[in-house]
N, CA and C of each residue as an Amber inpcrd file, in Angstrom:
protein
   450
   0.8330000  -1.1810000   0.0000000   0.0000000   0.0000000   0.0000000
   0.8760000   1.2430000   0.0000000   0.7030000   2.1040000  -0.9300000
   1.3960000   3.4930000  -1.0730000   0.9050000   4.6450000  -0.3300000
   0.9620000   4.6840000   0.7120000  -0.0080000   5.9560000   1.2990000
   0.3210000   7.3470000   1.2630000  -0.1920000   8.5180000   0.9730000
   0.3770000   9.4320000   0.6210000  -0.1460000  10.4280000   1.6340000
   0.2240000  11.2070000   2.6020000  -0.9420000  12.3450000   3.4100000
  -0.4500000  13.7370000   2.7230000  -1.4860000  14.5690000   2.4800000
  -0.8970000  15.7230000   1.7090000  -2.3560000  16.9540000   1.6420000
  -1.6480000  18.2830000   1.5160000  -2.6120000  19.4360000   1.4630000
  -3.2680000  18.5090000   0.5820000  -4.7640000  19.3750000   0.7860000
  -5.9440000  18.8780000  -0.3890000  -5.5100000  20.3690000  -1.3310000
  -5.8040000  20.1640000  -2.8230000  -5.8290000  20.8050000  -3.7770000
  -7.3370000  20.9170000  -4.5760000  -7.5990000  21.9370000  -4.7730000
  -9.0530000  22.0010000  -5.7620000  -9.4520000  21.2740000  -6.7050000
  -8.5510000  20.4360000  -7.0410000  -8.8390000  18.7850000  -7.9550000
  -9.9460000  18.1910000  -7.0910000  -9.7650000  18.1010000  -5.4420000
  -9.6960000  17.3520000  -4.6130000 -11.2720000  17.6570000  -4.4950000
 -11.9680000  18.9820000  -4.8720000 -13.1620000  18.5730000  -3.7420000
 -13.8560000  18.0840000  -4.2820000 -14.1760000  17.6570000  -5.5450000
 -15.5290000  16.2550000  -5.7230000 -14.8370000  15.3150000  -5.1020000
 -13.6340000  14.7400000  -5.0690000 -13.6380000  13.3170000  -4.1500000
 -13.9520000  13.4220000  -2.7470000 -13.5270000  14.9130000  -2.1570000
 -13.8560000  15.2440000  -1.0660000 -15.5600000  14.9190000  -0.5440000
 -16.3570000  15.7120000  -1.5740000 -17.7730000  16.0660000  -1.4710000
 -18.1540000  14.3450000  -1.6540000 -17.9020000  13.6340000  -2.5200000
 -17.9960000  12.0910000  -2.2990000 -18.0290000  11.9920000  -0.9150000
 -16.9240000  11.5420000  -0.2330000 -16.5820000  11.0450000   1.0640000
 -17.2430000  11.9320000   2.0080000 -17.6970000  13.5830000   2.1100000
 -18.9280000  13.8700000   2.8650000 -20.3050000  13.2170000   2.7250000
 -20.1790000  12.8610000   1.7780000 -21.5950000  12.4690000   1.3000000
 -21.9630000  10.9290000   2.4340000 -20.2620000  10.2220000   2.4060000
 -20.6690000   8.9470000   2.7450000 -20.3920000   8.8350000   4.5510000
 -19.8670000   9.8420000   4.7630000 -20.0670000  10.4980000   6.3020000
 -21.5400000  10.5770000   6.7240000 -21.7740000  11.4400000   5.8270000
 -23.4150000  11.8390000   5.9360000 -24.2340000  10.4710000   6.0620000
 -23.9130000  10.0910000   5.3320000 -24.7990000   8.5730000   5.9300000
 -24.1980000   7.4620000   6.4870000 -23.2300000   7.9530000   7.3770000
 -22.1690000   6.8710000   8.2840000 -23.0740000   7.6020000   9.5510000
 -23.2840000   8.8710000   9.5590000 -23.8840000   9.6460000  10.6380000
 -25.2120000   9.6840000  10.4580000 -26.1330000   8.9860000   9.6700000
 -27.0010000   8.8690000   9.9950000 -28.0230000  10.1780000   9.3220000
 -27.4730000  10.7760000   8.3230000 -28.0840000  12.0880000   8.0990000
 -27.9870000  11.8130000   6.3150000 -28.0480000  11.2770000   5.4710000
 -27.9480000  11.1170000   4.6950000 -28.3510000  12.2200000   3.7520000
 -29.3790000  13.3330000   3.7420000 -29.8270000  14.4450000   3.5770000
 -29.6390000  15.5100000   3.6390000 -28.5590000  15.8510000   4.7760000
 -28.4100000  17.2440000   5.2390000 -26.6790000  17.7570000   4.9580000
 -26.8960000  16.9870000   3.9320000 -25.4650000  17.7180000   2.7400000
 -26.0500000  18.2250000   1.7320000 -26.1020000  19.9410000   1.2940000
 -26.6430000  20.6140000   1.0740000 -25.5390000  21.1680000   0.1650000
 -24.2170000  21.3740000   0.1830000 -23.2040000  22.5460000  -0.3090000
 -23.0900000  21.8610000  -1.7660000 -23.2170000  23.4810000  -2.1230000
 -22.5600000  22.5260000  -4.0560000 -21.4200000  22.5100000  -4.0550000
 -21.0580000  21.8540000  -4.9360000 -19.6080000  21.4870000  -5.4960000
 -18.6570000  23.0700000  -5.5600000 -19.5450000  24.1180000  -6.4230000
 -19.0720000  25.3670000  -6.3610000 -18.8840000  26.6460000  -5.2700000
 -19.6480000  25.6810000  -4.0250000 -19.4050000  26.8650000  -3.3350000
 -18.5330000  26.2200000  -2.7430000 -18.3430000  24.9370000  -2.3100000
 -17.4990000  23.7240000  -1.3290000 -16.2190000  24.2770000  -2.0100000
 -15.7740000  24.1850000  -3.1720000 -14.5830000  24.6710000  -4.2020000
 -14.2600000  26.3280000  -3.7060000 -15.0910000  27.0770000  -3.6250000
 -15.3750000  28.5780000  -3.6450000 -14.4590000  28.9670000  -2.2040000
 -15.2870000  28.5160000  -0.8500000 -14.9760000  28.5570000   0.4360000
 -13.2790000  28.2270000   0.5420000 -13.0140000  26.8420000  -0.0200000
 -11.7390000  26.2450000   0.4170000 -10.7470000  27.2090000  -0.8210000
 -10.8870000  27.3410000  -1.6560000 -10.0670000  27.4050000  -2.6250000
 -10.2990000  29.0790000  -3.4920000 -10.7950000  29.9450000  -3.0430000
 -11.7230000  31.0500000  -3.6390000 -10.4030000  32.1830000  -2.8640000
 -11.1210000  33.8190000  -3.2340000 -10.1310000  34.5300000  -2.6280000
 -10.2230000  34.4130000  -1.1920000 -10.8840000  34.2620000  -0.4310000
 -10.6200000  34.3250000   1.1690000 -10.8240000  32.8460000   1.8140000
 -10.2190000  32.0280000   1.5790000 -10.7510000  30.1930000   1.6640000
 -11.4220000  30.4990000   3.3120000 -11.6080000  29.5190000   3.8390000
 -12.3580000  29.5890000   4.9320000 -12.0290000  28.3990000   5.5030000
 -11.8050000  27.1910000   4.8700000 -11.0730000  25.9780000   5.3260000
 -10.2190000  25.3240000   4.4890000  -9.6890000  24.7410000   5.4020000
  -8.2710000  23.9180000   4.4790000  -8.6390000  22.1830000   4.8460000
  -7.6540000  21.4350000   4.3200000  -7.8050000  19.9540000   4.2960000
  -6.7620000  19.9410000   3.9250000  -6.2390000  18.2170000   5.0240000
  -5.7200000  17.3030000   4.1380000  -6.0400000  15.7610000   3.6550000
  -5.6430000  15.3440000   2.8980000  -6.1140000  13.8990000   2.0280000
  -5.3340000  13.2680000   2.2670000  -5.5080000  11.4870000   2.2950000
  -5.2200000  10.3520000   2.9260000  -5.0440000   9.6970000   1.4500000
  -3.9740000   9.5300000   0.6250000  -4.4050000   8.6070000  -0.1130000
  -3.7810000   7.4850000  -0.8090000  -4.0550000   6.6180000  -1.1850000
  -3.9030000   5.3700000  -1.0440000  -3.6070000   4.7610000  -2.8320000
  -2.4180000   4.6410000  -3.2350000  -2.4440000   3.8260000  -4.2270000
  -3.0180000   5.2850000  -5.3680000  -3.0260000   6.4290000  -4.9180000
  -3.0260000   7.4010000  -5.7020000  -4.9690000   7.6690000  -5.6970000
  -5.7190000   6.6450000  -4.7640000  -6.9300000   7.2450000  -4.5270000
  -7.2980000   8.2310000  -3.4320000  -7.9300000   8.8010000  -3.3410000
  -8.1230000   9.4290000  -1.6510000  -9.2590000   8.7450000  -1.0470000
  -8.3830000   8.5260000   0.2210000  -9.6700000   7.2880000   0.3310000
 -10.0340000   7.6300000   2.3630000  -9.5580000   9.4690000   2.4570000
  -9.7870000   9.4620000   3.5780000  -9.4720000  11.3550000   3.5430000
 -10.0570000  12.1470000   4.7740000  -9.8910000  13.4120000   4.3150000
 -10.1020000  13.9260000   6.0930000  -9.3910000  15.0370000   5.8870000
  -9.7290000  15.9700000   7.2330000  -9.3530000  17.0700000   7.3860000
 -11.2030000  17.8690000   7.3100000 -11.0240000  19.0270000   7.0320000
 -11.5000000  20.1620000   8.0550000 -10.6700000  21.1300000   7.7530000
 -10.2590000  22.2830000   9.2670000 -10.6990000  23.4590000   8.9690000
 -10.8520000  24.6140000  10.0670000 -10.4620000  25.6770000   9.8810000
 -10.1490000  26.4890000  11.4360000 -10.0010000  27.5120000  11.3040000
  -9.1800000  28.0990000  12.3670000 -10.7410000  28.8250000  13.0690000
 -11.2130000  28.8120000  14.8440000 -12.0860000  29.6400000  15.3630000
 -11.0780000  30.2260000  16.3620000 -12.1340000  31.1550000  16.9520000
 -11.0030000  31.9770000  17.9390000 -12.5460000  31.9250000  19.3430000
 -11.0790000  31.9340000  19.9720000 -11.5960000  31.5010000  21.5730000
 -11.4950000  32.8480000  22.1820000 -12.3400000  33.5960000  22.7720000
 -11.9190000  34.8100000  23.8020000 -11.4190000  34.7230000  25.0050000
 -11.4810000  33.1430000  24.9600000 -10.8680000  32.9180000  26.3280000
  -9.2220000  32.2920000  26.0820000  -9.0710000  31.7110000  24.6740000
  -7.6600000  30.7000000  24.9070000  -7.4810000  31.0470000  23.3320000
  -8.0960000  32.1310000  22.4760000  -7.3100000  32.5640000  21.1800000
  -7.6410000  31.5110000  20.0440000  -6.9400000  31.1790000  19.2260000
  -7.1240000  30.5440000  17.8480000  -6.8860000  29.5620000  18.0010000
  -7.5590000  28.2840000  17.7680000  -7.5490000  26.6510000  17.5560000
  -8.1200000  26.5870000  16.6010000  -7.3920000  25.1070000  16.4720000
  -8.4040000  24.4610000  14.7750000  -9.2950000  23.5200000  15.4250000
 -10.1380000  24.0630000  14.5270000 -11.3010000  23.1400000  14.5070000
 -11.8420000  22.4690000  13.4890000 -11.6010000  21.1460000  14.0910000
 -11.7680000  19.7990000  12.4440000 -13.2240000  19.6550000  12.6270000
 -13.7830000  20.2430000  11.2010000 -14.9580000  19.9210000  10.5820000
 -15.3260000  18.5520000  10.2980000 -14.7720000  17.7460000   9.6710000
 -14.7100000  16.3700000   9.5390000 -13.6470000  15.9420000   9.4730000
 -13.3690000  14.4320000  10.0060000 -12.3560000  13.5170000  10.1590000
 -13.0630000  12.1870000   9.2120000 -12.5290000  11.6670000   8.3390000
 -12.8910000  10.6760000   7.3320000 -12.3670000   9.8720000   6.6320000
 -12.2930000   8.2360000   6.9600000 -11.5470000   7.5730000   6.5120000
 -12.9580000   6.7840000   5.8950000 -12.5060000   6.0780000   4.8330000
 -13.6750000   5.2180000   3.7880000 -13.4900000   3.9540000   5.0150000
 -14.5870000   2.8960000   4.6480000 -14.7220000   2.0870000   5.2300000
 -13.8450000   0.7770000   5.3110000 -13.4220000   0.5970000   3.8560000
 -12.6490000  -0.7090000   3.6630000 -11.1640000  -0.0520000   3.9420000
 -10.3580000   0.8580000   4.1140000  -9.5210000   1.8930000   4.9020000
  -9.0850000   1.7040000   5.6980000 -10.0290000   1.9300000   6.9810000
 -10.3330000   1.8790000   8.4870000  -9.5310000   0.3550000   9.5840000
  -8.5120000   0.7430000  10.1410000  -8.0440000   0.0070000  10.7980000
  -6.5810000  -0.1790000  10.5540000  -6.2760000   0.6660000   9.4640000
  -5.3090000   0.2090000   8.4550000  -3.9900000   0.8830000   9.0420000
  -4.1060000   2.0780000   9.8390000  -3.2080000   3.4160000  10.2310000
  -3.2960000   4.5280000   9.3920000  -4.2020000   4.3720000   8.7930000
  -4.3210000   5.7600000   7.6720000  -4.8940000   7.3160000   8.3740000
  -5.9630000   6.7210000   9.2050000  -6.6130000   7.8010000  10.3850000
  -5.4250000   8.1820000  11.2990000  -4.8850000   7.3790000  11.8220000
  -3.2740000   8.0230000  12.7820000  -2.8380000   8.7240000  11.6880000
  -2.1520000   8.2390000  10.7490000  -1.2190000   9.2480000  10.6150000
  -2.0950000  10.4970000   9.6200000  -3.2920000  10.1890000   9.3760000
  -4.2920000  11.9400000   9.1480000  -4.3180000  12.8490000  10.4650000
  -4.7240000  12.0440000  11.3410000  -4.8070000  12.9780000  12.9060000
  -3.4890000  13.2920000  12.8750000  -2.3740000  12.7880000  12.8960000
  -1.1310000  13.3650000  13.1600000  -0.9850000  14.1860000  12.7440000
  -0.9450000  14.1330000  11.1090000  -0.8670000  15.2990000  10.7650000
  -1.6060000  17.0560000  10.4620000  -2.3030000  16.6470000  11.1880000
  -3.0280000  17.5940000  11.6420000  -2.6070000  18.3040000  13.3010000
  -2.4540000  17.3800000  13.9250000  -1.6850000  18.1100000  14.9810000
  -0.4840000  18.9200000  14.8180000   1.0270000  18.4530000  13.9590000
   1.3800000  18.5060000  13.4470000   1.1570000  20.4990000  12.8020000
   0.1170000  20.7510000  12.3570000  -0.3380000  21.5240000  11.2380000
  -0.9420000  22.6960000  12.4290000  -1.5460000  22.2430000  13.6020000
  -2.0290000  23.0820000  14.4960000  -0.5320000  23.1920000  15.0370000
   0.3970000  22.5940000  15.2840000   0.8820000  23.0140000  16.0400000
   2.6850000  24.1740000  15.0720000   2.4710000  24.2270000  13.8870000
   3.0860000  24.6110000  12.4810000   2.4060000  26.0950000  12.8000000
   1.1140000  26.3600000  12.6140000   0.2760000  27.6870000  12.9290000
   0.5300000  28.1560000  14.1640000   0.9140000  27.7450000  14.8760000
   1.1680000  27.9660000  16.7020000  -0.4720000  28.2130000  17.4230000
  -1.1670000  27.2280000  16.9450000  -2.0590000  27.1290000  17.2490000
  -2.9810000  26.6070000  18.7520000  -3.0580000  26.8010000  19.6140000
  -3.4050000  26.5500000  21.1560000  -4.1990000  25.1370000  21.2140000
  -4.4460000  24.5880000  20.2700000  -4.9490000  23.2640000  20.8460000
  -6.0870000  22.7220000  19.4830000  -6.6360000  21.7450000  19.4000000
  -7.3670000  21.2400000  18.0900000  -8.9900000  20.7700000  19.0520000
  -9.8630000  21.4240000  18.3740000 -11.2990000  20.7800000  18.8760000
 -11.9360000  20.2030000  17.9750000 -13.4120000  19.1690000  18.3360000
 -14.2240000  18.8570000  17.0750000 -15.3600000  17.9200000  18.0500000
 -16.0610000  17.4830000  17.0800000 -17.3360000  17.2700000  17.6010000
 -17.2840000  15.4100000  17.2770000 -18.0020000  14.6840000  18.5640000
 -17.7340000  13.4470000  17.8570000 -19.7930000  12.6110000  18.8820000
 -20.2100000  11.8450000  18.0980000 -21.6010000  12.1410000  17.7710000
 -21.2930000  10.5100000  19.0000000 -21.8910000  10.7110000  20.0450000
 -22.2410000  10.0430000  21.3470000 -22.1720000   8.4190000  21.2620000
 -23.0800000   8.2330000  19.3690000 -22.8480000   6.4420000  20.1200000
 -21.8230000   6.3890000  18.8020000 -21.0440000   7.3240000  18.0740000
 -19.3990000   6.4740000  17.2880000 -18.6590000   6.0570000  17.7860000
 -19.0260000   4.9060000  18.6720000 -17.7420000   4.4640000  19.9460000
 -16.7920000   4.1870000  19.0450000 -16.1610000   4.1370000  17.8850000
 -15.1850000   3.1810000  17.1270000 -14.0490000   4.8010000  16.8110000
 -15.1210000   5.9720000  16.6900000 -14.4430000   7.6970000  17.0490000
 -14.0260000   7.8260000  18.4790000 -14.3690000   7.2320000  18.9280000
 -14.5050000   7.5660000  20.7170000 -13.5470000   7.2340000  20.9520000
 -12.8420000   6.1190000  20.8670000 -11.9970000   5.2370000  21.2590000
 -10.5060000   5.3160000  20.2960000 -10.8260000   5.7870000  19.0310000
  -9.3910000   6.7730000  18.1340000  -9.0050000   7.6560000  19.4250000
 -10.4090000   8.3600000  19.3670000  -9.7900000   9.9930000  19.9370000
  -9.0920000   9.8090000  21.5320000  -9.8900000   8.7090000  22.0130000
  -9.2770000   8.2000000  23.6440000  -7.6140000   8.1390000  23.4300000
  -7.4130000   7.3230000  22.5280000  -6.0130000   7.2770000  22.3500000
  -5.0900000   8.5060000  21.8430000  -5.4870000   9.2880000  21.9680000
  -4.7560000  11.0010000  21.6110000  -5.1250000  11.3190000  23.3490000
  -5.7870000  10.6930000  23.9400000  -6.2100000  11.8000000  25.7530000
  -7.1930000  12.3750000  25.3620000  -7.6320000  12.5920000  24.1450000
  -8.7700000  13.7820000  24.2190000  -9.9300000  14.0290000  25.4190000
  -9.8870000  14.9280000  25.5780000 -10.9550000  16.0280000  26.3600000
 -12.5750000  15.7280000  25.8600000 -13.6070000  14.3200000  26.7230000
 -14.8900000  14.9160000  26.4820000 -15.4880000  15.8300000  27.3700000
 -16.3680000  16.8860000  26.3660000 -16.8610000  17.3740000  27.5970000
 -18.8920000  17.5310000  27.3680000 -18.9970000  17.1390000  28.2010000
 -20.5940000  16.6300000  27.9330000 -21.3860000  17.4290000  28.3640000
 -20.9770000  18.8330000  29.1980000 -21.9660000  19.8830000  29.3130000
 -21.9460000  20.8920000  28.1090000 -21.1730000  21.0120000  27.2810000
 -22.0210000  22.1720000  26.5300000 -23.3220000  21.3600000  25.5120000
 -24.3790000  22.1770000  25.0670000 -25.0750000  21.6720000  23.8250000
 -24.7120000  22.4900000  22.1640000 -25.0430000  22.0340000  21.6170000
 -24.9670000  22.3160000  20.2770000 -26.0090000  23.0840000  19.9280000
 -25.9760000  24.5190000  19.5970000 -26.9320000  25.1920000  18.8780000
 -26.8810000  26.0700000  17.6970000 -27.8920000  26.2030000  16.9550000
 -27.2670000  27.1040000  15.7710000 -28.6410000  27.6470000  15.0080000
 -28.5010000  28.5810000  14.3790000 -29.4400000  29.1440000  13.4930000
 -29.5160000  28.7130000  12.1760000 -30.2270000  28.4260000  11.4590000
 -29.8690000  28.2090000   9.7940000 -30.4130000  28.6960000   8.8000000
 -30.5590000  29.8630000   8.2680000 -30.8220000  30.1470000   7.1510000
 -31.1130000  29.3540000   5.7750000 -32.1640000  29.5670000   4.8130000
 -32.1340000  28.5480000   3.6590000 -32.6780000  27.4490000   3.9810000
């Protein structure tokens, strides 16, 4: 197996938007992927990108992705925050997810970045138990809220 970890490039986001797609229904939401191809392209890759990625890939496929962007804390300043973490299914187990998380730490810590957050959905014990092995921090009092337009 040839594994390659590397910035994502604007080639990248239909394979990207693929592998959200199959998140989306790994999570149970199969529906509520909404972004076109042109704005997904637009955001990451446009004049002011808004997030970055990198790709996992395998034998010259991408067969895994994790994608970031920078929020700011008023209390502890700028961290990244991974939007999605995504390895394909037949993938999974392989070390391809280590060394994506790595390098992403790696990348927060390149930015001088204060620490990496993200969201991981209560019963993905198979996420739970990656992220256990980094120490990660759950923390089970805040909730999730948001407005949505459209």
């Amino acid at each position: 197996m040839n594994i390659n970890i590397r910035k994502a490039v604007k080639e990248d986001c239909g394979r990207i938007l693929e592998l959200v797609h199959e998140l989306a229904r790994y999570e149970r939401a199969p529906n509520e992927v909404t972004v076109t191809l042109e704005h997904f392209e637009q955001s990451g890759f446009g004049y002011k990108p808004v997030w970055w990625a990198f790709v996992a890939e395998v034998d010259g496929v991408v067969q895994g992705f994790a994608l970031y962007y920078i929020r700011f804390s008023t209390w502890k300043g700028q961290r990244m925050y991974l939007e999605d973490f995504y390895i394909t299914e037949q993938m999974r187990g392989k070390g391809l997810g280590k060394l994506l998380f790595d390098r992403l730490i790696k990348e927060a810590q390149r930015r001088n970045l204060n620490g990496m957050q993200w969201q991981v959905l209560e019963w993905n014990e198979p996420a739970i138990n990656f992220y256990k092995k980094y120490n990660a921090a759950f923390d089970g009092e805040w909730l999730n809220c948001g407005i949505y337009f459209k």
